[in-house]
C-alpha positions as CSV (number, residue, x, y, z in Angstrom):
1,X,-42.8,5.9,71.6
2,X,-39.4,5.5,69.7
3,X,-40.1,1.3,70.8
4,X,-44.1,1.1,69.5
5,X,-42.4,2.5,66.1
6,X,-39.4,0.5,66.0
7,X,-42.1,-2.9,66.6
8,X,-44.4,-1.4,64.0
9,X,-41.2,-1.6,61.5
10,X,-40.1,-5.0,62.7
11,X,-43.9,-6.4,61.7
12,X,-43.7,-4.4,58.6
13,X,-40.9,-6.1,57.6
14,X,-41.6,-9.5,59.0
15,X,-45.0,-9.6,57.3
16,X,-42.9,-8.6,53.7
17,X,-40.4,-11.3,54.4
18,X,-43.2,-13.9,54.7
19,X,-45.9,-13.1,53.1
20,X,-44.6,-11.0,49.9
21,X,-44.4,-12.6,46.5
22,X,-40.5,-12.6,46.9
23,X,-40.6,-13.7,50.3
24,X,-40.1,-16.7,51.8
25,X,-43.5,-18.4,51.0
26,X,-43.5,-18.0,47.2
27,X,-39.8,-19.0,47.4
28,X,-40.5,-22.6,48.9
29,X,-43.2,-22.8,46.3
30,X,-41.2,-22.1,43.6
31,X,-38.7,-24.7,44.4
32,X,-41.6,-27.4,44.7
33,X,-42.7,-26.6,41.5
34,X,-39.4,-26.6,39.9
35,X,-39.0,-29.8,41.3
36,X,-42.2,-30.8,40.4
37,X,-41.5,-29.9,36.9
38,X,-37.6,-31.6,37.2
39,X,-39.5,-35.1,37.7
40,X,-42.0,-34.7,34.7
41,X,-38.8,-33.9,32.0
42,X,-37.1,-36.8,33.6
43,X,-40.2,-38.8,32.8
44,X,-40.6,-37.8,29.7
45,X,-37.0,-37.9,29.0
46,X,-37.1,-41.6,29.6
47,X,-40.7,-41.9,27.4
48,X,-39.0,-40.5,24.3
49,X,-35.8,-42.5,25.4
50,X,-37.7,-45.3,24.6
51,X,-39.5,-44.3,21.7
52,X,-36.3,-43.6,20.0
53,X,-35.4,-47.3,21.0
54,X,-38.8,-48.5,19.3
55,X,-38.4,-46.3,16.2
56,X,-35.0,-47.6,15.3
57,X,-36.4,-51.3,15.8
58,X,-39.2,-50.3,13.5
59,X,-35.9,-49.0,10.9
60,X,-34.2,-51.6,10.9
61,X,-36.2,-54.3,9.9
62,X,-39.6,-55.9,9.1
63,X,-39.6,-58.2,11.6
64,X,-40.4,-55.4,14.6
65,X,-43.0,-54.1,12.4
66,X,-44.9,-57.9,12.3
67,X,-44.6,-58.6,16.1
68,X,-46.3,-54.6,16.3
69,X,-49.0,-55.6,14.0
70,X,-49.5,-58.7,15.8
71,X,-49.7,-57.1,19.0
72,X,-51.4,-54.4,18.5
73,X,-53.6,-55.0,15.3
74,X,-54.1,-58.9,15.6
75,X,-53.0,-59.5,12.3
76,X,-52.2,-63.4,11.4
77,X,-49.5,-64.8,8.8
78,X,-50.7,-66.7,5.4
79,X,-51.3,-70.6,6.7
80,X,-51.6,-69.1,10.4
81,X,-54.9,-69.9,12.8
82,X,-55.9,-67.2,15.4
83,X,-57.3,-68.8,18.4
84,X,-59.1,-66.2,20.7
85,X,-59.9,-67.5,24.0
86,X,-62.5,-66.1,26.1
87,X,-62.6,-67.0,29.8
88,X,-66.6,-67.3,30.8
């Protein structure tokens, strides 16, 4: 008798060890998502790393604003011709 309770406790226990939202299970998927979540700053980190880069560029003089507005806008100097080629 005294053994069937003592095993009943040791499931008891086992199953709030593993299966209890502080047990081992929601621990191992805690520390996924933290490093999950680690990764995406470091990404982002880096992103507005080189933003920052980009904006002082854009600061410090007008020639970084032209080659933006060239890329990214198309936009063509005084005297220039655009030639847009189109494979077929």
């Amino acid at each position: 008798m005294l053994v069937a309770i003592g095993a009943i406790v040791l499931v008891a226990m086992q199953v709030r060890l593993w299966c209890s939202d502080v047990g081992v299970l929601a621990r191992r998927d805690l520390q996924t998502r933290v490093l999950e979540q680690a990764r995406r700053t470091d990404e982002l980190r880096e992103r507005n790393r080189l933003l920052a880069v980009e904006v002082d560029a854009l600061k410090s003089g007008s020639a970084g604003v032209e080659a933006r507005a060239r890329s990214e806008l198309g936009m063509v100097k005084d005297g220039e011709t655009f030639y847009l080629v189109v494979d077929p």
